[in-house]
N, C-alpha and C positions, 0 to 999 in steps of 0.2 A: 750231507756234511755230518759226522759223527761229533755226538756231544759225551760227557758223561754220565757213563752209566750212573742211572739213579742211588742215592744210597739207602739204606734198609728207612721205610717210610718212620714216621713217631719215633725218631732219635735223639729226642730231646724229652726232659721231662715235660715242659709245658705244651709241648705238641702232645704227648699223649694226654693229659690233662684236659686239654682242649676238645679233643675228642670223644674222651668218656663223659665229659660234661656236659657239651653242648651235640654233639652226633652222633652218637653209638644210642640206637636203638635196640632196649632188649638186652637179649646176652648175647651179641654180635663178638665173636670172638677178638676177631682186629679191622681193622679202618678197612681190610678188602673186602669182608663182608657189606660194608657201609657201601662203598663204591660200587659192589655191587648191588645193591639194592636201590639206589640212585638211579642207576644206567639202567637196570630193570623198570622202572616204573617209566622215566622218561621215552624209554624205546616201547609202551605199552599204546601210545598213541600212533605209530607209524603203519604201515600196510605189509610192512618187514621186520615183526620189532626185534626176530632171532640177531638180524643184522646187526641193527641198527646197535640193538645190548653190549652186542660183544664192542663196537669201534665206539660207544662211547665209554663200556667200564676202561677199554686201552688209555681214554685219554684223560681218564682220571688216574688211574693207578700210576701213570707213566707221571702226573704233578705236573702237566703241561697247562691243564687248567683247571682252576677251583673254581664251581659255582658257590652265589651266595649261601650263605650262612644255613637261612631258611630252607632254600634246598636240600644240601644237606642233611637236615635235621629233621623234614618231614615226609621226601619224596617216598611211596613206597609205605608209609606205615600208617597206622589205620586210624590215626590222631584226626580230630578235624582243624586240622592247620593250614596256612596257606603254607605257600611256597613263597610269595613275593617279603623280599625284604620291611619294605616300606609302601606308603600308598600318602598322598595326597585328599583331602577329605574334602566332602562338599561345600558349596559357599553357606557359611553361618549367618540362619536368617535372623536377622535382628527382633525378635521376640523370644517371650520367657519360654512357650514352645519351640521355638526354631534351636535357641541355644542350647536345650537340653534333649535335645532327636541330635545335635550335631556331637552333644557328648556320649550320648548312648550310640551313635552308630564309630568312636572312636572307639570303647568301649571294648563294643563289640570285635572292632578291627584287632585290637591289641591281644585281646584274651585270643585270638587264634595265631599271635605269632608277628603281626606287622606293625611295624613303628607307623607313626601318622605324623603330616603335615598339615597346618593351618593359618589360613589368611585373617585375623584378626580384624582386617580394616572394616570388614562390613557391619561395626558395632559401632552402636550411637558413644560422641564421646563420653566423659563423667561430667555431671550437670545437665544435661541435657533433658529437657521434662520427654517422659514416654507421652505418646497421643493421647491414647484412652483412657488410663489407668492414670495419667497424671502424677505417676512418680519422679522422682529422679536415677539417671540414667549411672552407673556405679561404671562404666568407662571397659573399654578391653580385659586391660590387666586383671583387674578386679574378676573376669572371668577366665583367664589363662590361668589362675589359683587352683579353682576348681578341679581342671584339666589337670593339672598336676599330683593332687589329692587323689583324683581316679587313678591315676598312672600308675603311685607310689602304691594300691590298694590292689589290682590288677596283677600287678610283678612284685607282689611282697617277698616272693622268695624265687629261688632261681637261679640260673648261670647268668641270664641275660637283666642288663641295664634297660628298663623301659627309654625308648627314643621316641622326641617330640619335635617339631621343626614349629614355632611361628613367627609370623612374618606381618609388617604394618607396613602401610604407605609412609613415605617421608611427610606429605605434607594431611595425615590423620591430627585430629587437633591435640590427641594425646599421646605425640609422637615422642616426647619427655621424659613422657612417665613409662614410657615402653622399654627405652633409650636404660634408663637408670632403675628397671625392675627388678634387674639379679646383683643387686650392688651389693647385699649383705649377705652374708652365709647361711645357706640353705635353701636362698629363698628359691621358687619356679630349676630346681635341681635335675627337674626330667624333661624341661625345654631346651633346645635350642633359639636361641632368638637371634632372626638379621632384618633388618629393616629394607625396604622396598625404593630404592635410589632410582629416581628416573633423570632422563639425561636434559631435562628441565631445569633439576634442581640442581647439577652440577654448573652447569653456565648461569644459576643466579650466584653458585657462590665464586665462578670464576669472574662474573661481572659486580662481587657486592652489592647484591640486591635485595630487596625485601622478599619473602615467602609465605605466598599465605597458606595459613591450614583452613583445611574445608572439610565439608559431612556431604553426602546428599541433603537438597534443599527437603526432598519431598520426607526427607525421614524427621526434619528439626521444628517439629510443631512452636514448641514452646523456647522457653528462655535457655541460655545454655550458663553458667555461671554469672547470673543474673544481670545478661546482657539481652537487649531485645531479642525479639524472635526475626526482626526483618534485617536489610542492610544487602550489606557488596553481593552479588551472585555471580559465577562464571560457570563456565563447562567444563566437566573430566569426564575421561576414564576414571570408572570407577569398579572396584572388586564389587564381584555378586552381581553387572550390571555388564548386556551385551553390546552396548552404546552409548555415547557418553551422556553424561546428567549433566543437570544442572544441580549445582553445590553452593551452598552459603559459605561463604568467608565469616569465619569465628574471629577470627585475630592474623595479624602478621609479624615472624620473626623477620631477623636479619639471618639470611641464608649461611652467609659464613658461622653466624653463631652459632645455629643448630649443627652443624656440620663439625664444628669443633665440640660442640655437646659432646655427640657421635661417637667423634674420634676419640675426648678425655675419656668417656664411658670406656669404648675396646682396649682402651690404655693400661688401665685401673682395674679392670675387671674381666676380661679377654670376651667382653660380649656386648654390645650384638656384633654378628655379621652383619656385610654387606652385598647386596642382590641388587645388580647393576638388571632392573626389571625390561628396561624396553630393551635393551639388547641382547636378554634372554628372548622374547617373544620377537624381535626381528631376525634373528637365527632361527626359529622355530622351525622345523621341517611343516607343522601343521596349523601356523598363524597366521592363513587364512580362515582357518575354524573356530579356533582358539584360542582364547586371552590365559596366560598363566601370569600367576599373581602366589604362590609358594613352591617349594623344593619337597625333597624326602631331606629327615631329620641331616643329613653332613652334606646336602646341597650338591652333589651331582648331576640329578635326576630332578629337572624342573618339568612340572606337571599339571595339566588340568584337571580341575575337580574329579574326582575319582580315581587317578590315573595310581600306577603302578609298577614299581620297581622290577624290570626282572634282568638279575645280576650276576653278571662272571667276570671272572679275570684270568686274563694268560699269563703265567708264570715266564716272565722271559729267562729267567735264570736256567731253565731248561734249553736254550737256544742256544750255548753260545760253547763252542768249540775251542780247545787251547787257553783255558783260562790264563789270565795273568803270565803269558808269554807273550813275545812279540807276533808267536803264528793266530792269537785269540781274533777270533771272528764269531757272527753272530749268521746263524740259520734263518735266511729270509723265508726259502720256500718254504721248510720246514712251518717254520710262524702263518706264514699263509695258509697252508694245511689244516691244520689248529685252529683257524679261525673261522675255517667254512665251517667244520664239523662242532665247535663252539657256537657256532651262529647257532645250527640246526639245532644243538640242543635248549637251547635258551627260547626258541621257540616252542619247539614241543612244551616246554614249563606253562605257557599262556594254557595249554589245552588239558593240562593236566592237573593243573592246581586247582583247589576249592579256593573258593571267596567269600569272604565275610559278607559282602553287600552283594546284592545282584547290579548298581549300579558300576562298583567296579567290574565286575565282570563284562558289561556291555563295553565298556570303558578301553578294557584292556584288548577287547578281544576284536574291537573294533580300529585301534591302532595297531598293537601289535607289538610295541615297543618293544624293546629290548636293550640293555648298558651294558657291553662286551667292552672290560678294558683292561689294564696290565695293571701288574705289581712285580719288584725288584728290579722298575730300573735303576735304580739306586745301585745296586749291586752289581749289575750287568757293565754297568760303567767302570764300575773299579774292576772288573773280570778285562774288561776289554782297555786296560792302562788308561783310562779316559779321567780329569777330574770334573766334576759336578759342573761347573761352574766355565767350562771353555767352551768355545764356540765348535769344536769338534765332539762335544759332547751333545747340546744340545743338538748339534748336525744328525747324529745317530740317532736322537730319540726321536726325533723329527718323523725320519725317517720310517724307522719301526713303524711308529702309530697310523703313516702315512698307508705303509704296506697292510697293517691290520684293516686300517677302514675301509681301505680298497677293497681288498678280498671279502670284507663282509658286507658290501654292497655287492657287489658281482656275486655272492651264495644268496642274499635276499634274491635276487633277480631271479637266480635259479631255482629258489624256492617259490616263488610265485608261479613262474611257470609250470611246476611241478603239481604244487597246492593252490594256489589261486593266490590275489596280492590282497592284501587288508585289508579290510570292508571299507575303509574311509577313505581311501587311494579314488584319488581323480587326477589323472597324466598332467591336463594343462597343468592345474594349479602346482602340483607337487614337483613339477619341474621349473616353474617358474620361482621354488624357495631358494634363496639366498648360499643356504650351504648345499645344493642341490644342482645351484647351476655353478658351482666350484668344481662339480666333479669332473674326472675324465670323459671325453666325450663317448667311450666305446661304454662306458657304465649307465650314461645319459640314452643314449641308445638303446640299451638292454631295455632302461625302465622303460622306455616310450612303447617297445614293442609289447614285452611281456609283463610290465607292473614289477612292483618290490613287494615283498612279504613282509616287511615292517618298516613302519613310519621312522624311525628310529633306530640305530643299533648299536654307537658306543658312545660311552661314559666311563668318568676314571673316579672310581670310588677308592676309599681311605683303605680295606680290604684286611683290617683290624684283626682279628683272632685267623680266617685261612690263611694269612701269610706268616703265622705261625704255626700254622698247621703242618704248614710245606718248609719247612725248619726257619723260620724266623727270616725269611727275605725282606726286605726292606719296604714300608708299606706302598703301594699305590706308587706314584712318580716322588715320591718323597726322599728327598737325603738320606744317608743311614742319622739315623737320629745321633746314637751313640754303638759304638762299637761292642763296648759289652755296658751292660743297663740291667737297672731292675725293676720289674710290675709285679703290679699288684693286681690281681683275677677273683673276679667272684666262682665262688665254687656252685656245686649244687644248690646247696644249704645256705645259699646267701651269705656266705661268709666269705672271708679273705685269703688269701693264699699268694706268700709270693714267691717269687722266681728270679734266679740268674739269667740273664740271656747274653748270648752272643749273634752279633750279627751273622747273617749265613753266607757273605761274601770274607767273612774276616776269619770265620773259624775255616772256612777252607783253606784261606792262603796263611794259617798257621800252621793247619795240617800238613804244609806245603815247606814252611818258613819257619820250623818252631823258635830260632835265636834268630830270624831276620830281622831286619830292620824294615815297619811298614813304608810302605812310597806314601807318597803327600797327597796323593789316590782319595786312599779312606778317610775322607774329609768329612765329619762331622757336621748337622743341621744347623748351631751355632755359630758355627766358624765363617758360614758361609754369609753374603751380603744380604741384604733384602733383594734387591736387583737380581740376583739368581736365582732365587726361588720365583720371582716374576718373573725373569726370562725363559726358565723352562715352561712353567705355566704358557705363555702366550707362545712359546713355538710348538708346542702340543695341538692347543686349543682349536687350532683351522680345520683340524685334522678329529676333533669331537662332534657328536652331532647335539650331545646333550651338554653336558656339563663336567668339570673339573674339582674332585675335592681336590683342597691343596691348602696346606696351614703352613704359616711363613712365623719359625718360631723363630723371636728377636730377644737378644739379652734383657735383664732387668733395667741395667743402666742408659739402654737404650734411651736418647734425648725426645721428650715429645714431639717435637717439630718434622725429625725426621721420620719419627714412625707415624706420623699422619702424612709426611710426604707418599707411604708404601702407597696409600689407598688412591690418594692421586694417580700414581702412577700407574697404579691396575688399572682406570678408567680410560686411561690415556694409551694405554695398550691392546684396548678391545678385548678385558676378559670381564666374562659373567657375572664375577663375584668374588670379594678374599675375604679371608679368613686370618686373621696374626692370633698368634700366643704370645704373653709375655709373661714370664711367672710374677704371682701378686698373692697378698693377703686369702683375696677369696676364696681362691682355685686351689692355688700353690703350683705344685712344677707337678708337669703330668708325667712325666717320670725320668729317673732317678739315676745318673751315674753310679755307676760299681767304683768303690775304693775301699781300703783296709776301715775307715771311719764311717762309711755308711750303710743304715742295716738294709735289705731288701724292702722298698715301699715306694710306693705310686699309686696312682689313679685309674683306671680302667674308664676311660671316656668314649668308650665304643661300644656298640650293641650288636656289632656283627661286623 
């Protein structure tokens, strides 16, 4: 099916901006050089790499698919960086040694390029007497400051926003003070914070019940805000622990309350998230093995201790034939295509990337993982007369992601065969996971015979600076925000710089249409319901094996009630995790309508 020929690649200023900032290594004259030296380093791992070079620079140059950021930016050059975007960090041991080996090995993660994630629960609350030492216990937050202070010290200067992801138990005793840690301006500015929702604590607040918070028993020697040391005990799951403990009861809320904490907090302040935990790790391709208890910094890519981000996205805007006619159709085979030879390269990245820790590496190379997922369909939609928001829309995207996952199961297969399947693959079990025995039965087969070559392989990442890369397509499964909008970019030099943009589905059908009249098409992320942004989310989602970014931006005037209805309603839908914006004092609006009265300015709330 023939699409449109490409147009001249960095035709925009902040596309090339983006490039000389963040991936032009050296004096590469233009992005081909880039893409070749990309496709060169990754084809240096193969038994063919002459091959392998040329059909992967084709399927860069051609903007079929962008790998992450990191990629990018270090494949091929002689920096010691990783490749992976992000990484997940090991459990934080509860001493003045454990917490500071867990800062110096993020530290070290960062200064080579990878954002980090961290499970905060495994820390005594505040008040709580230490064993030995007999001090008092200064509580999470009090050390997520720290973390922040490195970050800001680490990436003083730069293109790139240092990314941080932590994460608490709902029922941590200082799950309050977590809840309402970024309330003021500036504070914890290089975290991400979602809290750890288990499907306990929604049926205490669907049945108005009491909640209790708990520590491990065996960590709480002494008094904890000058309450005995003995009282209630029960059993959990707990972070840092392969089986459950036995936990002391501090205190108990009323579940509704906290839940409304929660909800006033993301209201007010657009933070924390929400990380719907057990039905992250009951979808796990690999929980049988492993408890995961954090995400990478925008929550995609839920991970165990050490684990590792390795990131692309298919360009569907490359797919689609007869734009904005009645004959617009979308290139299934073609996408299929694209997906095997994406699979392969997003592999190769595990064998060729350096690692900060040798833990990750065991880590990564023993799953395999991999987040193969799309960006513009947002766009693709309006290309193909579709609005965001219909059941023929969400029908198509369904669909898509359906074809994508498919075919990159069916190339793992063939890449095991080829290469052998992932050190950690055991047939029964990995056929017996939940999204696993969802699949086709002829891909169920494959595995049984020949093994998969990664435990994982798609995720829909936010896809932030490469889908501007690739002239401003719409990020990830996200609405067009705005048609034409302004950001704000850190340069080299840590400074600011902003930009006009136009959407890449709207500057074409101007090019097309310059005195038309747009169709009801190019609808807008505001415009749209919460409900929509949920329903794409959860008809994607069957079809992910990892995780879903996706931010469901709601007007200011939005009524409380009903934007704590959205969160509801995600859990009631079976997705992972959400995320709302609302523009507020803290944050403000992360970016910025175009009109005659507003000057160019926003927020850059991405790191890749």
């Amino acid at each position: 099916m023939p699409v449109e020929p490409l147009v001249e690649p960095l035709d925009t200023p902040i596309a090339r901006h983006v490039w000389a900032s963040r991936y032009r290594y050296g004096d590469e004259p233009g992005i081909e050089a880039t893409w070749q030296r990309v496709a060169h380093a990754l084809a240096t791992v193969e038994a063919e790499p002459a091959v392998w070079e040329r059909r992967f620079a084709e399927l860069l140059t051609d903007l079929r698919f962008l790998p992450g950021g990191r990629i990018l930016a270090g494949a091929g050059t002689p920096r010691q960086v990783t490749l992976f975007n992000c990484f997940v960090m090991g459990a934080i041991e509860d001493s003045m040694d454990g917490i500071f080996e867990a800062l110096k090995e993020g530290a070290i993660t960062m200064q080579q390029g990878g954002g980090v994630g961290y499970d905060f629960s495994t820390l005594r609350p505040a008040g709580a007497v230490a064993h030995h030492a007999g001090t008092i216990a200064s509580g999470p937050v009090s050390f997520m400051r720290i973390w922040d202070s490195m970050c800001a010290t680490i990436l003083s200067t730069g293109a790139r926003r240092g990314a941080m992801m932590a994460t608490l138990r709902i029922d941590h005793p200082d799950i309050e003070a977590f809840i309402d840690a970024k309330h003021r301006s500036g504070e914890l500015t290089h975290f991400n914070c979602s809290v750890l929702v288990t499907d306990a604590f929604m049926a205490a607040v669907h049945a108005d019940a009491d909640w209790p918070l708990v520590f491990p028993a065996s960590a709480m020697g002494g008094a904890v805000d000058g309450a005995s040391g003995e009282g209630e005990t029960l059993r959990r799951d707990w972070s840092g622990h392969e089986a459950p403990v036995v936990c002391r009861v501090v205190r108990r809320v009323r579940a509704r309350e906290l839940w409304e904490h929660l909800m006033r907090a993301t209201y007010d302040h657009a933070e924390p998230g929400v990380l719907f935990v057990d039905r992250i790790n009951q979808w796990n391709n690999l929980g049988d093995r492993e408890r995961i208890t954090a995400t990478n910094p925008c929550g995609e890519i839920p991970l165990p201790p050490y684990g590792a981000c390795d990131l692309g996205s298919i360009n569907l805007t490359r797919f689609v034939a007869d734009p904005f006619t009645p004959r617009a159709s979308l290139d299934r085979d073609g996408l299929a295509a694209t997906t095997r030879l994406a699979v392969r390269f997003l592999d190769n990245v595990i064998d060729a990337s350096s690692y900060p820790l040798p833990a990750q590496a065991e880590q990564a190379r023993g799953s395999r993982r991999i987040g193969l997922g799309v960006t513009g369909l947002a766009d693709v939609l309006v290309m193909l007369g579709l609005h965001y928001e219909s059941p023929e829309a969400r029908e198509q995207a369904g669909a898509v992601m359906q074809t994508i996952t498919h075919a990159a199961y069916r190339a793992s297969i063939d890449l095991a065969r080829e290469k052998r399947p992932f050190p950690f693959f055991e047939a029964a079990r990995f056929l017996d996971r939940p999204f696993v025995r969802a699949l086709p039965g002829d891909i169920r087969a494959g595995i049984a015979r020949d093994g998969i070559r990664n435990s994982h392989l798609t995720a829909i990442a936010p896809t932030g600076t490469i889908s501007l890369l690739a002239g401003n397509v719409s990020s990830g499964i996200e609405p067009i925000f705005r048609r034409e909008l302004c950001r704000s970019v850190l340069t080299g030099g840590g400074e600011r710089e902003s930009f006009r943009l136009e959407d890449h589905a709207w500057r074409r059908w101007r090019g097309r249409h310059p005195h038309g009249t747009p169709p009801d098409t190019f609808v807008e992320a505001e415009a749209l319901l919460p409900e929509a942004h949920l329903a794409m989310q959860a008809t994607l989602q069957p079809f992910v094996d990892s995780a879903i970014s996706k931010t469901i931006n709601v007007p200011e005037s939005m009524p409380f009630n009903d934007f704590a209805a959205i969160y509801q309603r995600a859990f009631e839908l079976g997705l992972k995790g959400c995320t709302t914006y609302r523009p507020n004092p803290v944050t403000g609006a992360v970016l910025e309508g175009v009109d005659t009265a507003t000057p160019c300015c926003g927020i850059d709330r991405e790191s890749d």
